[in-house]
N, CA, C and O atoms as a GROMACS GRO file, in nm:
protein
  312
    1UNK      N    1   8.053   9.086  10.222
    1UNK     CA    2   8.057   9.057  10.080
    1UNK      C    3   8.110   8.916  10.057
    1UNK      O    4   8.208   8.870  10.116
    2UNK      N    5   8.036   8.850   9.965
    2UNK     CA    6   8.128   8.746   9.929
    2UNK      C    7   8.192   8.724   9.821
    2UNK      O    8   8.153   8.767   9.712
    3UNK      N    9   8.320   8.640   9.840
    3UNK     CA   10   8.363   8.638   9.714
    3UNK      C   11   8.361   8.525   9.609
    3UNK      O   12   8.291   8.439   9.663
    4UNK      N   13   8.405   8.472   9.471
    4UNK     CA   14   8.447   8.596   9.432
    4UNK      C   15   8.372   8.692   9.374
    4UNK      O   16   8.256   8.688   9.414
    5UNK      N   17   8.397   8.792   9.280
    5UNK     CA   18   8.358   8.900   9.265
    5UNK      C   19   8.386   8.955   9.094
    5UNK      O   20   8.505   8.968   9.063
    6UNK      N   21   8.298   8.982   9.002
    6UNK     CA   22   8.321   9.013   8.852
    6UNK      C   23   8.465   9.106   8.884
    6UNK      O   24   8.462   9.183   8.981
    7UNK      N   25   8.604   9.095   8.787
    7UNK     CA   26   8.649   9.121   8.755
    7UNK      C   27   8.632   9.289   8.679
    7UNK      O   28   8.592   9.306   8.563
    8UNK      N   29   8.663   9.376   8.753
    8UNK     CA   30   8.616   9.538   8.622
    8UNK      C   31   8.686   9.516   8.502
    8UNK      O   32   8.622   9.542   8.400
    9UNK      N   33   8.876   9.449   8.478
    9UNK     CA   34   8.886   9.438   8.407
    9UNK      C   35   8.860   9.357   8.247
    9UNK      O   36   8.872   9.408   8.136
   10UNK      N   37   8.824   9.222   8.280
   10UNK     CA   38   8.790   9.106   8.226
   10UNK      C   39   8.683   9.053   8.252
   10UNK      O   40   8.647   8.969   8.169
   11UNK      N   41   8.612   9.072   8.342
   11UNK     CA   42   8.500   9.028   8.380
   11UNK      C   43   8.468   8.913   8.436
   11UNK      O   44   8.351   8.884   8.458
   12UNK      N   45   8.588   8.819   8.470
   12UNK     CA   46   8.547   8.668   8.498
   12UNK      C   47   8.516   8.699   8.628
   12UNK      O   48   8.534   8.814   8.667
   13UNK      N   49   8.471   8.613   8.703
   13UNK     CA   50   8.399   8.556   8.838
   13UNK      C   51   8.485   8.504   8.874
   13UNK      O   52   8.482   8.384   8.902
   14UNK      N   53   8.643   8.614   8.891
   14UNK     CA   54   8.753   8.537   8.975
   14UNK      C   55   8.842   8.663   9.077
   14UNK      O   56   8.956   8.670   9.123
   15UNK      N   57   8.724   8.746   9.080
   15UNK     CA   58   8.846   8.833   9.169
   15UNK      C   59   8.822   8.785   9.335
   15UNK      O   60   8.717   8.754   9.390
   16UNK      N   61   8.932   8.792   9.379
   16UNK     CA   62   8.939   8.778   9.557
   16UNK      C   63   9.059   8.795   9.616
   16UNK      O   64   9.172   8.782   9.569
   17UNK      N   65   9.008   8.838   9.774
   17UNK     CA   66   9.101   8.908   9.795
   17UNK      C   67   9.250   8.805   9.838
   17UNK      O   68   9.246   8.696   9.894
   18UNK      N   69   9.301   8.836   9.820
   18UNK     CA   70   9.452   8.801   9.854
   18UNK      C   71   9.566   8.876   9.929
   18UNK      O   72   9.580   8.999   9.928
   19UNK      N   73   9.665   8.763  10.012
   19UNK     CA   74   9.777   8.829  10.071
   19UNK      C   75   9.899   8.737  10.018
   19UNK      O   76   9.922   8.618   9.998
   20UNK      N   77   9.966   8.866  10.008
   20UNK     CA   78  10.094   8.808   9.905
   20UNK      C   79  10.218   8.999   9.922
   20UNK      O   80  10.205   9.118   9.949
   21UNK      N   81  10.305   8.915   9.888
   21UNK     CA   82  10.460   9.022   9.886
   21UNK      C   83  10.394   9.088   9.766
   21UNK      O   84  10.354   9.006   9.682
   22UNK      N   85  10.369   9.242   9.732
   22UNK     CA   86  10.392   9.342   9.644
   22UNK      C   87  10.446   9.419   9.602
   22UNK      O   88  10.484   9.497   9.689
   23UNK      N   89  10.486   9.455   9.472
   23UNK     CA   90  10.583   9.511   9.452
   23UNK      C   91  10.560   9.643   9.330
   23UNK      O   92  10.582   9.626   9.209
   24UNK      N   93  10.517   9.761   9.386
   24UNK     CA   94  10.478   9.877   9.284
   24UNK      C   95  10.580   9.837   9.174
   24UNK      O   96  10.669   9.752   9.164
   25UNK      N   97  10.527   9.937   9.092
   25UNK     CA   98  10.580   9.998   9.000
   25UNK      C   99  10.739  10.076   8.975
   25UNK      O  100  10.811  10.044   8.880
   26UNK      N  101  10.768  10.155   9.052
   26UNK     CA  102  10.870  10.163   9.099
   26UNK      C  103  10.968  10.091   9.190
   26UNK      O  104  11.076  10.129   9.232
   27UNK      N  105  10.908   9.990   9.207
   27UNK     CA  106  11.025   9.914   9.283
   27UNK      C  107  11.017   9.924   9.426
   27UNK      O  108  11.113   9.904   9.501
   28UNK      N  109  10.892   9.959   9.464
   28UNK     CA  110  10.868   9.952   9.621
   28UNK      C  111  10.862   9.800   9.676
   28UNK      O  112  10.750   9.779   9.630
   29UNK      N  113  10.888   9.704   9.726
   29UNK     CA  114  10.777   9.605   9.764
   29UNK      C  115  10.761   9.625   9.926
   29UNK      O  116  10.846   9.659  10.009
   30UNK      N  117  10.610   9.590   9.944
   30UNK     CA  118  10.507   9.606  10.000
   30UNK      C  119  10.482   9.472  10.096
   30UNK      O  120  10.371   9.428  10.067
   31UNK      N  121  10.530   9.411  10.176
   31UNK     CA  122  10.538   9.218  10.208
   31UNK      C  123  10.394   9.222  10.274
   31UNK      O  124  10.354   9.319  10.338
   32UNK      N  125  10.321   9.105  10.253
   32UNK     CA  126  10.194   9.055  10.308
   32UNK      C  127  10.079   9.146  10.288
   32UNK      O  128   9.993   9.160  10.375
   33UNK      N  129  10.075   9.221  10.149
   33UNK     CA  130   9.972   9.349  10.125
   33UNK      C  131   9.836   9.263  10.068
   33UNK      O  132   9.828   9.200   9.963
   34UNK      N  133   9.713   9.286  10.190
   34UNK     CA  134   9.587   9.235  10.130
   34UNK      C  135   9.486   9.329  10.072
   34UNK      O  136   9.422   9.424  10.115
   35UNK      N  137   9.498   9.256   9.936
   35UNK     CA  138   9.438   9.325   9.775
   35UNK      C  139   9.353   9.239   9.696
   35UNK      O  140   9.374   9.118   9.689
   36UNK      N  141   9.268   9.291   9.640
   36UNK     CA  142   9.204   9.191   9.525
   36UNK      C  143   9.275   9.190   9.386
   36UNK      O  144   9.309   9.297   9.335
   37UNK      N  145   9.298   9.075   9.324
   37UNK     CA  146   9.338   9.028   9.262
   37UNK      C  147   9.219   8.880   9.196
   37UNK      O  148   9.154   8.790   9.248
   38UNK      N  149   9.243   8.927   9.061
   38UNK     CA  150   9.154   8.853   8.944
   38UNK      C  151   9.262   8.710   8.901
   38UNK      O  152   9.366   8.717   8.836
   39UNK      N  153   9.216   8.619   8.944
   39UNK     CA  154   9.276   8.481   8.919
   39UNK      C  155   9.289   8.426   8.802
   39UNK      O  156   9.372   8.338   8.778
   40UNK      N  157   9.188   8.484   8.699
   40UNK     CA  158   9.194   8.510   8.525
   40UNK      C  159   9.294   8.587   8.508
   40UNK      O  160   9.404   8.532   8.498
   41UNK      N  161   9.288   8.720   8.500
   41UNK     CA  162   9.397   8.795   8.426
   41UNK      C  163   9.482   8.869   8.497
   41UNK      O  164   9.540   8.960   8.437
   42UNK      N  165   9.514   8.845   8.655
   42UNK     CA  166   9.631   8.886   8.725
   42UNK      C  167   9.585   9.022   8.747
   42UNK      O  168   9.663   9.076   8.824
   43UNK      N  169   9.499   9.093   8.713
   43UNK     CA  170   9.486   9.227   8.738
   43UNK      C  171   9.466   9.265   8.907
   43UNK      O  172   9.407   9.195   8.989
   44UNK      N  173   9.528   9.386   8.929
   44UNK     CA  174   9.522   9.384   9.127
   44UNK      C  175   9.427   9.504   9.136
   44UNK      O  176   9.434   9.590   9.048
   45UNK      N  177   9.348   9.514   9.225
   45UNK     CA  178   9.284   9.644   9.280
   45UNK      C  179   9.323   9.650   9.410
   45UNK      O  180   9.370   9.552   9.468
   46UNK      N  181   9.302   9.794   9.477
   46UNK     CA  182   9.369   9.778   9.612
   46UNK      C  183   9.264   9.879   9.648
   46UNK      O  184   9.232   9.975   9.578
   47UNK      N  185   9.193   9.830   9.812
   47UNK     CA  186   9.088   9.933   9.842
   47UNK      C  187   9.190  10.049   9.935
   47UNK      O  188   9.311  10.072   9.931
   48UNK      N  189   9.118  10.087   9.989
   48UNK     CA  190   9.149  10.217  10.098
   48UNK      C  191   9.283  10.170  10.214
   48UNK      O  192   9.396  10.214  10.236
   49UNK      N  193   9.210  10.071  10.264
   49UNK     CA  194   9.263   9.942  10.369
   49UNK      C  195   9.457   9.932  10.307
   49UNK      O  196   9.558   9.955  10.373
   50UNK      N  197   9.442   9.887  10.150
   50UNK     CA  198   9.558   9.856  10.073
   50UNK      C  199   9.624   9.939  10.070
   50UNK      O  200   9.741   9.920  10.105
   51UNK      N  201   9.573  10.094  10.020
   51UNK     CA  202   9.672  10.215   9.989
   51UNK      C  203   9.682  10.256  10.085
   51UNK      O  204   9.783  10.322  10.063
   52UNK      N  205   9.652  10.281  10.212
   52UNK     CA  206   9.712  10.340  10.336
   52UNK      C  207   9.799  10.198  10.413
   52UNK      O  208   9.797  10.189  10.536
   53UNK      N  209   9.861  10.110  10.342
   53UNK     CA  210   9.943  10.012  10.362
   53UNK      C  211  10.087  10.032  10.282
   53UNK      O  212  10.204  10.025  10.321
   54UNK      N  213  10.029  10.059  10.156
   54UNK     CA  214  10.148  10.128  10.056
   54UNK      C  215  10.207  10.246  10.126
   54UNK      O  216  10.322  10.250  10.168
   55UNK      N  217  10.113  10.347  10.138
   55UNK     CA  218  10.145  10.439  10.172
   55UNK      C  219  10.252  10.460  10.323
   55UNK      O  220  10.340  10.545  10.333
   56UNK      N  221  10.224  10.386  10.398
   56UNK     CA  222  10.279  10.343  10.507
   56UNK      C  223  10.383  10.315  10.516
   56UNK      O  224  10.467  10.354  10.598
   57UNK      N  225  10.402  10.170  10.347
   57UNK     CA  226  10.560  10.176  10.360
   57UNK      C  227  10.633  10.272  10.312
   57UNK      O  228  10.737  10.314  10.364
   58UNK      N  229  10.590  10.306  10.228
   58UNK     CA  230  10.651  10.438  10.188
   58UNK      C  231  10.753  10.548  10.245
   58UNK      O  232  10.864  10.591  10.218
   59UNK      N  233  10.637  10.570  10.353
   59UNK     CA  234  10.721  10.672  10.472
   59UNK      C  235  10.761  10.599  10.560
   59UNK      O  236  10.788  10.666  10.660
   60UNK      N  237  10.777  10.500  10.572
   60UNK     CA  238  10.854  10.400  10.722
   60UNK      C  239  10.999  10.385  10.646
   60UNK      O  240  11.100  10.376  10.716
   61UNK      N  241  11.012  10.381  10.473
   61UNK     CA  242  11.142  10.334  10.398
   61UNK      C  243  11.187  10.520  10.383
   61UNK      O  244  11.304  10.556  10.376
   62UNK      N  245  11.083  10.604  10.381
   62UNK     CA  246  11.124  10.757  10.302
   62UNK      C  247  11.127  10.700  10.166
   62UNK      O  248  11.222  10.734  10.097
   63UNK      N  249  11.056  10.633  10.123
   63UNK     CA  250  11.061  10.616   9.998
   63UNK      C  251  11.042  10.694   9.862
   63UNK      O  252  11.080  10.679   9.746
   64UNK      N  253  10.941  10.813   9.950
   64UNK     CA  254  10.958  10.923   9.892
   64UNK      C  255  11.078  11.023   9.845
   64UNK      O  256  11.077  11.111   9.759
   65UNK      N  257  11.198  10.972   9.946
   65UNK     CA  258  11.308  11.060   9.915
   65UNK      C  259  11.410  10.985   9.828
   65UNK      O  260  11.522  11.036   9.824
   66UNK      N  261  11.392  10.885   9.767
   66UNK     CA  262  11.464  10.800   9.683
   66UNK      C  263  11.419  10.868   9.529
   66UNK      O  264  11.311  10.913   9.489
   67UNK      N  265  11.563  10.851   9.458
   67UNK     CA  266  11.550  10.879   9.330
   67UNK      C  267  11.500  10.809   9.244
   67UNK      O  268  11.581  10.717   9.233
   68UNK      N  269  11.421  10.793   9.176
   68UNK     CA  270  11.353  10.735   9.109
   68UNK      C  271  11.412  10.707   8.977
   68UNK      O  272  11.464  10.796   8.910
   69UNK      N  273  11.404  10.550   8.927
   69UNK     CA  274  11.455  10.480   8.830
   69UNK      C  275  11.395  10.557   8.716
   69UNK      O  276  11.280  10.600   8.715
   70UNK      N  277  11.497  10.573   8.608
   70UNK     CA  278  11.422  10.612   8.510
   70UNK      C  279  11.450  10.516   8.380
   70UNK      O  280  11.547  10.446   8.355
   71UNK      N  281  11.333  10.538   8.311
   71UNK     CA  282  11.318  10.458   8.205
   71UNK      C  283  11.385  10.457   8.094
   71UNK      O  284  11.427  10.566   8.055
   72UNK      N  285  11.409  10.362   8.029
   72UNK     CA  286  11.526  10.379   7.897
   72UNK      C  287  11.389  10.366   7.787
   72UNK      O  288  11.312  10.270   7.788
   73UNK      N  289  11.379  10.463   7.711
   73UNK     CA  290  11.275  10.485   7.614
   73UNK      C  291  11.315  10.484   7.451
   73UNK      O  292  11.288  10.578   7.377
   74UNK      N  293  11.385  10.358   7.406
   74UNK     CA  294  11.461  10.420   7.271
   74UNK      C  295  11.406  10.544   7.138
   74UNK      O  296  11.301  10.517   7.080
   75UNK      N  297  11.443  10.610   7.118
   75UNK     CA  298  11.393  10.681   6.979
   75UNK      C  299  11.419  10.588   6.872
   75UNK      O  300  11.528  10.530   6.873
   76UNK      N  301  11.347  10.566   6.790
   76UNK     CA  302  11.370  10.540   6.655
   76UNK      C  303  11.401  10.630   6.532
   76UNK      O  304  11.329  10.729   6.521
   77UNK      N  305  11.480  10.613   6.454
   77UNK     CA  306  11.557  10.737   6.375
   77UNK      C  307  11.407  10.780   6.286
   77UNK      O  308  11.316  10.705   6.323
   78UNK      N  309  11.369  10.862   6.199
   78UNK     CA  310  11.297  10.910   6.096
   78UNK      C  311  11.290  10.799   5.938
   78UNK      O  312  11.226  10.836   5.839
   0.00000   0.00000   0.00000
């Protein structure tokens, strides 16, 4: 394949793949994880290759057995 590649999110003619330090959502990071990433709007996709990399660190940290941050969600009164 070559790149780059339409964007699913935005559509520009800027996705490719990249290696770079990642860092989920929760606060995992992931060092040297190669992913596509859209050079327009920062958006990341990660193929098969990527998530059995995540996944990897995951269980090499037990990251699974860590408590998970939780979110401060304010209510607003009525």
């Amino acid at each position: 394949m070559c790149e780059p590649f339409p964007c699913p999110e935005c559509g520009a003619m800027q996705m490719v793949f990249t290696v770079e330090d990642y860092r989920t959502e929760d606060g995992l990071t992931v060092p040297h994880l190669r992913h596509l990433k859209c050079n327009a709007c920062n958006e990341r996709f990660f193929d098969d290759e990527a998530m059995h990399c995540i996944q990897a660190e995951r269980d090499r940290l037990h990251w699974w057995a860590k408590p998970q941050t939780a979110r401060f969600e304010p209510t607003l009164p009525d």
